[in-house]
PLY file of the C-alpha trace (Angstrom):
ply
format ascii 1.0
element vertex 94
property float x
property float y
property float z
element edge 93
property int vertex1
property int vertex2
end_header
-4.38 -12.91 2.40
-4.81 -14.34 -0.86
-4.67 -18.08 -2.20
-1.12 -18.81 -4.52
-1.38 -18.29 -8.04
-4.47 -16.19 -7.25
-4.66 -12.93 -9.07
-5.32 -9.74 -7.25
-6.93 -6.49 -8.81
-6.98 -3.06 -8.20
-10.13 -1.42 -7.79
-10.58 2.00 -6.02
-12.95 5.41 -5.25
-11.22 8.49 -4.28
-13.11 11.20 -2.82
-12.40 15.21 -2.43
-12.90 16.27 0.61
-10.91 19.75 0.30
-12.03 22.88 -1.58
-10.02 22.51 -4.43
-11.33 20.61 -7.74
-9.24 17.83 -8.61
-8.40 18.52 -12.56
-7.50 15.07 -14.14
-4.21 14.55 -16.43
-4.81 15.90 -19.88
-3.12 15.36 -23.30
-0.95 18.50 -21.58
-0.01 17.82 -18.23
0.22 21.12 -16.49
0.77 22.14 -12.52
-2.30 21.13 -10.59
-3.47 17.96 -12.17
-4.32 15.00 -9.59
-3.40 11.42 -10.02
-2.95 8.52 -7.87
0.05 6.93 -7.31
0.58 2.80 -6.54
4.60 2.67 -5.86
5.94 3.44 -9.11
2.69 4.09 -11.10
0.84 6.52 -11.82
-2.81 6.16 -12.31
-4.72 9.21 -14.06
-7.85 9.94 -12.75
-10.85 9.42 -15.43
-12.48 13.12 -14.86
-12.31 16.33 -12.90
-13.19 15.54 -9.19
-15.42 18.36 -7.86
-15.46 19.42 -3.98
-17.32 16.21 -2.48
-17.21 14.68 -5.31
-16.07 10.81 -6.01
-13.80 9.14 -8.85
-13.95 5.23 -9.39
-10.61 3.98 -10.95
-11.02 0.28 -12.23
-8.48 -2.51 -12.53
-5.28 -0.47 -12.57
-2.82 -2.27 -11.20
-2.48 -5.98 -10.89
-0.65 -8.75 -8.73
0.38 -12.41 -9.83
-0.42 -13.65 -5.85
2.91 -15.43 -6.13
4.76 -13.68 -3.63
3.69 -11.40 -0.77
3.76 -7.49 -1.76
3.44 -4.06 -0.26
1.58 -1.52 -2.43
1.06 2.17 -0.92
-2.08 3.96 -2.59
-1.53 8.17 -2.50
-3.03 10.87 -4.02
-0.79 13.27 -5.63
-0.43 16.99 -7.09
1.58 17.28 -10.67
4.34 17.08 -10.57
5.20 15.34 -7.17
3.34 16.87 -4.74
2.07 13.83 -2.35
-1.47 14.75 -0.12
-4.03 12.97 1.58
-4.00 10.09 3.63
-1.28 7.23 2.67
-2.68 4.13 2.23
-0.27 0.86 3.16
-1.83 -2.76 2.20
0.08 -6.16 2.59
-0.89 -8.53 0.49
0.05 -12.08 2.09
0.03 -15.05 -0.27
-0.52 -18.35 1.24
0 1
1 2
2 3
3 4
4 5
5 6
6 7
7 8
8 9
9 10
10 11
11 12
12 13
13 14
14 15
15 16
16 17
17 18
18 19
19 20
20 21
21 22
22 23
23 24
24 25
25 26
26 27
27 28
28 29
29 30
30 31
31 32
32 33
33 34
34 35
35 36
36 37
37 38
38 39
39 40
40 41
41 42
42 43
43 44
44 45
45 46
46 47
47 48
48 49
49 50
50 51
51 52
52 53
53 54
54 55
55 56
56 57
57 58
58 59
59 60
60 61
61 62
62 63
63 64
64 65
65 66
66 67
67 68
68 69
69 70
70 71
71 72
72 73
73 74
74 75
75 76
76 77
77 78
78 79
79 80
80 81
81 82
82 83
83 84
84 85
85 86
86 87
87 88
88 89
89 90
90 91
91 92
92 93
């Protein structure tokens, strides 16, 4: 829940937890690159993501806390390969 007017920002870690290395979006996006996805964005990641490694993605996506909103977080494979665990926040404005 969040206060009218107030402004909410995005700030998340991902983690790998599978074998794989996660290979962030390059200047040539090829099969296999990871990103995160936030409805209709896409967020890249900010560096390759090692087995047990950790990623922090700052401030990419912002609300105006003027109306209520869903946002669903997901990691996906290029080109539209959705994995992991789906994330589902409401945001409630009061």
């Amino acid at each position: 829940t969040v206060a009218r007017g107030e402004v909410v920002v995005f700030r998340v870690t991902v983690g790998n937890n599978g074998d794989a290395r996660w290979l962030a979006m390059g200047d040539d996006v090829a099969d296999g690159q990871v990103r995160l996805t936030c409805g209709e964005a896409s967020i890249e990641l900010p560096r390759d993501v090692p087995y047990m490694g950790t990623a922090r993605i700052d401030e990419f996506a912002t609300l105006n806390g003027e109306q209520d909103a869903d946002v669903c977080l997901q990691m996906q494979v290029w080109p539209e390969l959705p994995f992991g665990e789906k994330i589902n926040l409401h945001i409630r404005v009061q």
